[in-house]
C-alpha positions as a Markdown table, in Angstrom:
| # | Residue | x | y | z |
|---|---|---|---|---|
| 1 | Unk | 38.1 | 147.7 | 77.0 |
| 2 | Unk | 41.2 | 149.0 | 75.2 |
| 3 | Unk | 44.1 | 148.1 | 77.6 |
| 4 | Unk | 42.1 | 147.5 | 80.7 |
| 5 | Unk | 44.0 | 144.9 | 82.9 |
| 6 | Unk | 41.9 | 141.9 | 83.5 |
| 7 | Unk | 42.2 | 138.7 | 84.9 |
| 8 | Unk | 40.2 | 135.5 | 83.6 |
| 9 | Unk | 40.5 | 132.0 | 85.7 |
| 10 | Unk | 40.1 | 128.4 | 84.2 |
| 11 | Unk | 41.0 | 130.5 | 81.1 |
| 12 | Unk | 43.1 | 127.6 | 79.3 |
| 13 | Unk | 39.7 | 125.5 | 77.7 |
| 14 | Unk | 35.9 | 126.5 | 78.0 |
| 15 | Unk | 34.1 | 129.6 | 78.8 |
| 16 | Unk | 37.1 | 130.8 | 80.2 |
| 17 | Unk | 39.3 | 130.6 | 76.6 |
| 18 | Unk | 36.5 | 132.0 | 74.7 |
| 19 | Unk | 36.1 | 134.5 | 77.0 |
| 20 | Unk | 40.1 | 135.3 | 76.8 |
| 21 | Unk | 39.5 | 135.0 | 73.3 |
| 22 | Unk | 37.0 | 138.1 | 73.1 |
| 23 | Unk | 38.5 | 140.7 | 75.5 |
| 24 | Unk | 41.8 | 140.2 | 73.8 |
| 25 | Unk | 40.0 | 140.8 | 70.4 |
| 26 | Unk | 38.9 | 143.9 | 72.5 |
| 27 | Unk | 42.2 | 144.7 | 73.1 |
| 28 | Unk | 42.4 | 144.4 | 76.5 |
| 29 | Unk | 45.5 | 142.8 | 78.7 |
| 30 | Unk | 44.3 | 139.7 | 80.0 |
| 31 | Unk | 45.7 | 137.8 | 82.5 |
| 32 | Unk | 45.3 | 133.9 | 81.5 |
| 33 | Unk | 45.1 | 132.3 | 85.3 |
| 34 | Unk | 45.4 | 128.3 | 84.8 |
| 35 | Unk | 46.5 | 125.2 | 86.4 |
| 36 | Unk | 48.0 | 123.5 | 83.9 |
| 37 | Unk | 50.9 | 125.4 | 82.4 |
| 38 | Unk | 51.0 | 123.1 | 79.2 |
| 39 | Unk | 47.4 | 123.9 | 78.1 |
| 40 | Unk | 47.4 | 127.3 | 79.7 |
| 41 | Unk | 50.5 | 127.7 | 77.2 |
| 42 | Unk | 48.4 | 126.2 | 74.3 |
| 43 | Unk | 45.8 | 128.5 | 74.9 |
| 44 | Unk | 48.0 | 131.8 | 75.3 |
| 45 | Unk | 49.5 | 131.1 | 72.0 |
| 46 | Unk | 46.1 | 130.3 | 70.1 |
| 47 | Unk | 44.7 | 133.8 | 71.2 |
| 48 | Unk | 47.4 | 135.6 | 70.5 |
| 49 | Unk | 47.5 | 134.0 | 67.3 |
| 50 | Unk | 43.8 | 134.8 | 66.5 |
| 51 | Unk | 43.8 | 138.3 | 67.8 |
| 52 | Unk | 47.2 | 139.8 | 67.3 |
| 53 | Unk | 47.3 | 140.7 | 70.7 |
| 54 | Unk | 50.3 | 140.1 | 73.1 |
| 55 | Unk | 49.7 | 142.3 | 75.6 |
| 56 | Unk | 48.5 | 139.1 | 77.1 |
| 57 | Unk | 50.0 | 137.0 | 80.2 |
| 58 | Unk | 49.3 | 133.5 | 81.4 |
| 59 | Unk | 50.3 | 132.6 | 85.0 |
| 60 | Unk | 49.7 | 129.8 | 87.2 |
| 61 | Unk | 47.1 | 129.1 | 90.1 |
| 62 | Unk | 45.9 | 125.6 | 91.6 |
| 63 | Unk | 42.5 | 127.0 | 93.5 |
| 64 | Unk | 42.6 | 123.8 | 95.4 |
| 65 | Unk | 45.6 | 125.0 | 97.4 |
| 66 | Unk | 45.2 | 128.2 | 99.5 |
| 67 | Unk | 49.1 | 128.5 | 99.2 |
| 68 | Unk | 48.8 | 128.5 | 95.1 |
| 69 | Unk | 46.4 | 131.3 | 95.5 |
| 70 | Unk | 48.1 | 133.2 | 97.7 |
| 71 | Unk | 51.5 | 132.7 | 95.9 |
| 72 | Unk | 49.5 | 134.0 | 92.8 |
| 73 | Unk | 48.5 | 137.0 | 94.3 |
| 74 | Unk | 51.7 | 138.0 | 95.2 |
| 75 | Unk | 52.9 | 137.6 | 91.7 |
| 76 | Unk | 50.1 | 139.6 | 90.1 |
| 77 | Unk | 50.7 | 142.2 | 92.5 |
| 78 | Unk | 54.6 | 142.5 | 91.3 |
| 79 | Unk | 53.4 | 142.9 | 87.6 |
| 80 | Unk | 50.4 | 145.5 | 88.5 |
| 81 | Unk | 49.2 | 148.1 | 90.3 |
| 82 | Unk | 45.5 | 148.0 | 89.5 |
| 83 | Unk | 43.1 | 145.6 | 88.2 |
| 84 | Unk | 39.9 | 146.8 | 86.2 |
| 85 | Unk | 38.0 | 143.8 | 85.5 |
| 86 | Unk | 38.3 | 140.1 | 87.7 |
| 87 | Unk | 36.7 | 137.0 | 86.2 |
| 88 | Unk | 36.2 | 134.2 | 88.7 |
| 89 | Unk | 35.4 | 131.4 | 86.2 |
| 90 | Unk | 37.5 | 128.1 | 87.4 |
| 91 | Unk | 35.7 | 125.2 | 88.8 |
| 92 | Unk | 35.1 | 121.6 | 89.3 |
| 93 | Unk | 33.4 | 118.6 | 90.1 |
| 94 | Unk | 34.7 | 115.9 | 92.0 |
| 95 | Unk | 33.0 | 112.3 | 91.4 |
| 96 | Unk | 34.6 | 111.0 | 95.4 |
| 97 | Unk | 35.1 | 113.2 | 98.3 |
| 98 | Unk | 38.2 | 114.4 | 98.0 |
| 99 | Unk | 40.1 | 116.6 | 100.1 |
| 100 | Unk | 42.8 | 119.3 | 99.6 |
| 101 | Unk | 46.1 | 119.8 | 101.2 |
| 102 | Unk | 44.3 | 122.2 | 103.6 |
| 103 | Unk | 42.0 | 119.5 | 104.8 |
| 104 | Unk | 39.0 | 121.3 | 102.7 |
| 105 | Unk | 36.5 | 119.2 | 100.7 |
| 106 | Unk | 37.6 | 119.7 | 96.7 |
| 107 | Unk | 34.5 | 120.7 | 95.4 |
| 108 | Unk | 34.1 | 123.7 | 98.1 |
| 109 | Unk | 37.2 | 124.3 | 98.2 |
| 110 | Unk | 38.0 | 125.3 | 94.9 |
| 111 | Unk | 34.3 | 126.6 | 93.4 |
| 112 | Unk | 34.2 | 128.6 | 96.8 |
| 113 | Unk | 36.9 | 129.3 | 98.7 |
| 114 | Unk | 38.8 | 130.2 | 95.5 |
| 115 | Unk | 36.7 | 132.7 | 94.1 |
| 116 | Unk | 36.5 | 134.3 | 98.4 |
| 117 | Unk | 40.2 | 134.1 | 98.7 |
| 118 | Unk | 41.2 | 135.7 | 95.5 |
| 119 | Unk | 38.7 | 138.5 | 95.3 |
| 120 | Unk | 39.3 | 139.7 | 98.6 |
| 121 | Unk | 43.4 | 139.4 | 98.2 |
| 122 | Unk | 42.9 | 141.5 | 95.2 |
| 123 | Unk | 40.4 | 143.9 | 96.3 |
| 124 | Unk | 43.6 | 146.5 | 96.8 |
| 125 | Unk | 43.8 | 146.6 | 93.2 |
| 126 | Unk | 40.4 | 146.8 | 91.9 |
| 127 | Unk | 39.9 | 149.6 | 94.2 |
| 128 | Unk | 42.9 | 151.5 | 92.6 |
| 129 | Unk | 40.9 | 151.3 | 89.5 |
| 130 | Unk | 38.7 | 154.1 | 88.9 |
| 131 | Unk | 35.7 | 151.6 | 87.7 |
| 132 | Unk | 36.5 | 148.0 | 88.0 |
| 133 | Unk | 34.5 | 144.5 | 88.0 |
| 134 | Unk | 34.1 | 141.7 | 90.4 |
| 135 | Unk | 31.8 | 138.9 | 87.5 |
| 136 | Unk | 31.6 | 135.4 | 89.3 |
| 137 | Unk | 30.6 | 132.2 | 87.2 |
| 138 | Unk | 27.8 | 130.3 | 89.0 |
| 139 | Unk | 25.2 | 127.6 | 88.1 |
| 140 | Unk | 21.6 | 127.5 | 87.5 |
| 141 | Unk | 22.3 | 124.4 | 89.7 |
| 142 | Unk | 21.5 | 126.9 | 92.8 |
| 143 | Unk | 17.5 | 125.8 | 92.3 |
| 144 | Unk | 18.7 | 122.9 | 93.4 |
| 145 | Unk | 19.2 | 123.1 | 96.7 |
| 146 | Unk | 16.7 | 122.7 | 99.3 |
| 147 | Unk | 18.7 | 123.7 | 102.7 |
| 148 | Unk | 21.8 | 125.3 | 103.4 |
| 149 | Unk | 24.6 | 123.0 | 105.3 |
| 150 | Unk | 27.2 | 125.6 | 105.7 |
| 151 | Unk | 28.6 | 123.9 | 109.0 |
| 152 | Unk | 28.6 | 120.7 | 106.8 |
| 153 | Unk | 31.5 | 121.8 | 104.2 |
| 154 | Unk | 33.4 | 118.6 | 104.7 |
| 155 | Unk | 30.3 | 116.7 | 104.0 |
| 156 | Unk | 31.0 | 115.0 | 107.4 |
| 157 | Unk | 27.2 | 114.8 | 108.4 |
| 158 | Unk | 26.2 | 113.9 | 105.2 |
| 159 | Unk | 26.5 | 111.4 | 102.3 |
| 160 | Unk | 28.6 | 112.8 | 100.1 |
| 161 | Unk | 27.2 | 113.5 | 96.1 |
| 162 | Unk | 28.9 | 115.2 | 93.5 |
| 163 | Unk | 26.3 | 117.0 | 91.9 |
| 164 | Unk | 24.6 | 118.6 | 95.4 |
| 165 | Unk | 28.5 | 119.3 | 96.2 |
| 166 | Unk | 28.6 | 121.4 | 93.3 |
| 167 | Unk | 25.1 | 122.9 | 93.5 |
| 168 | Unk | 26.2 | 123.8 | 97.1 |
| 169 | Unk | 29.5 | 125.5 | 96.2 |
| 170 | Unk | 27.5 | 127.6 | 93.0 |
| 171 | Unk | 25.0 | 129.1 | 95.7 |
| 172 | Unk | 27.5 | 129.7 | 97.8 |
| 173 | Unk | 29.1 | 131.6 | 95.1 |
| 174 | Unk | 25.5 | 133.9 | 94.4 |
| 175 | Unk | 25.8 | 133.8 | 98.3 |
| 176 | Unk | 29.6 | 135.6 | 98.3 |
| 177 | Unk | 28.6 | 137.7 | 95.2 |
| 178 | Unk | 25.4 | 139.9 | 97.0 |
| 179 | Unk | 27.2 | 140.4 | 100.1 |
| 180 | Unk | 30.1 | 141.3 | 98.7 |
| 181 | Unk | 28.1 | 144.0 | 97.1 |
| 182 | Unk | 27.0 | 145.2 | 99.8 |
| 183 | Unk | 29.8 | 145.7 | 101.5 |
| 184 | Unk | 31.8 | 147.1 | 98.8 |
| 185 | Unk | 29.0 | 150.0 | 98.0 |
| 186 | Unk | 30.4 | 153.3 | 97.5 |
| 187 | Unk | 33.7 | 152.1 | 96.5 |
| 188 | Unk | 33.2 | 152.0 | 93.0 |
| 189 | Unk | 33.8 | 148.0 | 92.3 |
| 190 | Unk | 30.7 | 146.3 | 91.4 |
| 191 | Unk | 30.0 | 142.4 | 92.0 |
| 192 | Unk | 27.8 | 140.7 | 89.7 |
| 193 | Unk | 27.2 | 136.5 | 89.2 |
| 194 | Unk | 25.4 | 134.1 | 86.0 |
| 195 | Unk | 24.5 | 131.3 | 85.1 |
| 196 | Unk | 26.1 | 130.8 | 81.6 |
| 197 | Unk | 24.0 | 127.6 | 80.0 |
| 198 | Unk | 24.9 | 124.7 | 79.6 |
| 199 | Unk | 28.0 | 125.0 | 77.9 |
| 200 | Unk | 30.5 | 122.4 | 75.8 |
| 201 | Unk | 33.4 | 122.9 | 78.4 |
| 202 | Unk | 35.7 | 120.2 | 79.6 |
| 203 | Unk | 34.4 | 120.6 | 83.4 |
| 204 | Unk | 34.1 | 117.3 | 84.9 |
| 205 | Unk | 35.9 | 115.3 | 82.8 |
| 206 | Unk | 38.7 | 114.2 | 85.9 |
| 207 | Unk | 36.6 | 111.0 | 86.1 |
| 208 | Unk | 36.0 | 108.5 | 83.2 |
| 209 | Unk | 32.0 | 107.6 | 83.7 |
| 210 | Unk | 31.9 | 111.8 | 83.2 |
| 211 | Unk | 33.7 | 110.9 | 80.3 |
| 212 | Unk | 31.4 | 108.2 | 79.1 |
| 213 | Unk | 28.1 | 110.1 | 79.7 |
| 214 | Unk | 29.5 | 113.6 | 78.0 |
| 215 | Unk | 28.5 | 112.8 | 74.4 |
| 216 | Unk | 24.6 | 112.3 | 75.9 |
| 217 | Unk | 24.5 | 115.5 | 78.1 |
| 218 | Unk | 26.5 | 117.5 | 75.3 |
| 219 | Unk | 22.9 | 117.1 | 72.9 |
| 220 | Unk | 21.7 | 120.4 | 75.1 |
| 221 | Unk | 24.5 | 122.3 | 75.2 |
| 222 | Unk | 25.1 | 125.8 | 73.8 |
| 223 | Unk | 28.1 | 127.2 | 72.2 |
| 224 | Unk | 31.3 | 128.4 | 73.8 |
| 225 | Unk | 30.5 | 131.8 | 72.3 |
| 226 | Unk | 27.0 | 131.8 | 73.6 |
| 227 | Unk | 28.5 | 130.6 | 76.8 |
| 228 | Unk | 30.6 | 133.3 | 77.3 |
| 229 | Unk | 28.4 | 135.7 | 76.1 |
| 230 | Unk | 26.4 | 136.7 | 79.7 |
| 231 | Unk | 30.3 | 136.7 | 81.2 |
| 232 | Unk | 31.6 | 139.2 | 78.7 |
| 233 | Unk | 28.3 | 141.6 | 79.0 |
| 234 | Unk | 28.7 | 141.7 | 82.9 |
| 235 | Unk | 32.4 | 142.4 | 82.3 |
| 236 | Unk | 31.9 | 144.7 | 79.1 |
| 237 | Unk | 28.6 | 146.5 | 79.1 |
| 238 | Unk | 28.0 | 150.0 | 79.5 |
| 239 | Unk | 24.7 | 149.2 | 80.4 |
| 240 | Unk | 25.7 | 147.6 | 83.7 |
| 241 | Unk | 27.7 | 150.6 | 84.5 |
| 242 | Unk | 27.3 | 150.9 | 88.0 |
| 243 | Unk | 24.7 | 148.0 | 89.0 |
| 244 | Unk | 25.8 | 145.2 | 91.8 |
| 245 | Unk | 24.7 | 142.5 | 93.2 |
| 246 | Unk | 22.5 | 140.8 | 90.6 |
| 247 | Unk | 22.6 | 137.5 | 89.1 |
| 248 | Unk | 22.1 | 137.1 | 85.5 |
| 249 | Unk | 21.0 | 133.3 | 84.0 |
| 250 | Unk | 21.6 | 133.6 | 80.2 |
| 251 | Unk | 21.5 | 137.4 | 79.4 |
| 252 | Unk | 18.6 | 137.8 | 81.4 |
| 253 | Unk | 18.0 | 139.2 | 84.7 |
| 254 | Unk | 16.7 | 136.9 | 87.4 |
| 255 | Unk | 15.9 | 135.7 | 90.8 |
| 256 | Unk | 18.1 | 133.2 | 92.4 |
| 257 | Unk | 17.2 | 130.5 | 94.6 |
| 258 | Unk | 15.9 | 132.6 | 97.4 |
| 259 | Unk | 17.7 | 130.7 | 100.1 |
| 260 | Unk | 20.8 | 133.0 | 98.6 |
| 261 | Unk | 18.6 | 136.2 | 100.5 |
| 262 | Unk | 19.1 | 134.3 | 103.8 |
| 263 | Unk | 21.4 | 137.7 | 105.6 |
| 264 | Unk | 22.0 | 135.3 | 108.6 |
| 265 | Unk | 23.6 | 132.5 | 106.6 |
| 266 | Unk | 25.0 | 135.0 | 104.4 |
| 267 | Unk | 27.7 | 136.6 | 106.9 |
| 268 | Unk | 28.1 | 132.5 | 108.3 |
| 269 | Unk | 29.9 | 132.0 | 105.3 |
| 270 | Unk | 31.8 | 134.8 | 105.0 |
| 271 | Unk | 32.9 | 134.4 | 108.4 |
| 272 | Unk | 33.7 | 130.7 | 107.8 |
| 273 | Unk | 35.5 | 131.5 | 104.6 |
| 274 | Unk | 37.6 | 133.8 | 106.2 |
| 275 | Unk | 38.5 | 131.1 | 109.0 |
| 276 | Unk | 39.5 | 128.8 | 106.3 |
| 277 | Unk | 41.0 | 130.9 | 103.8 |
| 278 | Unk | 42.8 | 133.0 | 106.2 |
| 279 | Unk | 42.4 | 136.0 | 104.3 |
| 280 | Unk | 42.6 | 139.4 | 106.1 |
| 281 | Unk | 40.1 | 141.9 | 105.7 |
| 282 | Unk | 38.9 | 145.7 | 107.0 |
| 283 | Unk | 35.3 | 145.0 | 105.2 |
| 284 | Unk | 32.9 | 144.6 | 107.9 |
């Protein structure tokens, strides 16, 4: 992974940092993507500290705002030419429907449409690398779900809860991840999705009864370094040289929720997602 360009979101706390942590150690250039520049700036300076490694940059993305992400892009795009490995990590929970300044429910907004919107601006780039890596973060929280409500984003229709918002938005990203391999076959980028564990992260913790309850659902948690550990083998491995479109729950190989094998409902997304998100695309 010696000097391979990679970018790592939610990288400033978490699975993210950790996983920052270990491909810098690797001595690859990684691309620290955060929202808060304070912590993201706290976190730059511990890697670099730990590793030795400054071929490292932090910059600055908000994936509840479609203009932050495109503004991003265009940034990333001044620095480099290519992009070998992309780590969609970020995410969130939202306690109360909330909605962003596009008028897009939080939860899907950023789980979802963040990971679509960036992977497809900076599909240029992972093409012009000779092997690269699409590895999306999801959530054993897909088995959860019992029907798809892909019209429903906004949670207009229904009763709005956090944890089926999130559970929606983490099938939707095992949705985005086999399509996306698909139609990105013969191009040499591979796109590949996990469930981590449950990991000691700081996710959720915008809202103080999360805050309350975290000691309590912290009992079962794994490490950050076991946490990160499926990420890193999906970015990293040799083994997985050349395989797409699988999902991996804890360094094993497995079977999503099969809803996710729904082709119908898999292209309504994507076509939704590019409605919302704008994007422009020649992938068919």
């Amino acid at each position: 992974m010696k000097d391979k360009i990679i970018i790592v979101t939610g990288a400033n706390a978490g699975i993210g940092k950790e996983t920052s942590l270990k491909l810098a150690e690797m001595g690859a250039h990684v691309t620290l993507v955060c929202r808060n520049e304070n912590k993201g700036i706290k976190a730059l300076e511990e890697i670099i500290e730990l590793t030795g490694n400054e071929n490292l940059d932090l910059m600055i993305c908000d994936f509840a705002s479609l203009n932050s992400i495109n503004n991003f892009v265009k940034a990333f795009k001044k620095k480099h030419n290519k992009l070998d490995v992309l780590i969609n990590n970020h995410g969130a929970f939202f306690i109360r429907k909330t909605l962003t300044e596009d008028g897009i429910e939080a939860t899907f907004a950023v789980n979802h449409l963040g990971y679509f919107s960036l992977t497809l601006q900076l599909l240029d780039l992972l093409k012009a690398s000779s092997y690269s890596r699409i590895v999306n973060v999801a959530s054993s929280s897909n088995y959860s779900v019992k029907s798809l409500n892909i019209n429903d984003y906004n949670w207009e229709k229904r009763r709005y809860k956090m944890m089926e918002a999130y559970a929606d938005s983490k099938i939707h990203n095992i949705m985005f991840t086999f399509l996306l391999s698909e139609k990105l076959k013969g191009t040499g980028v591979t796109v590949n999705c996990l469930h981590p564990g449950y990991v000691k992260t700081n996710i959720g913790l915008n809202h103080f009864l999360l805050r309350l309850l975290r000691p309590l659902v912290k009992m079962g948690a794994v490490t950050l370094e076991e946490g990160a550990e499926t990420t890193l083998h999906l970015a990293t491995s040799s083994e997985l040289e050349g395989v797409t479109g699988v999902y991996y729950h804890k360094m094993k190989l497995r079977d999503p929720n099969k809803l996710v094998f729904d082709k119908v409902a898999q292209e309504e997304l994507w076509d939704l997602s590019l409605k919302l998100s704008g994007v422009i695309t020649d992938l068919v």
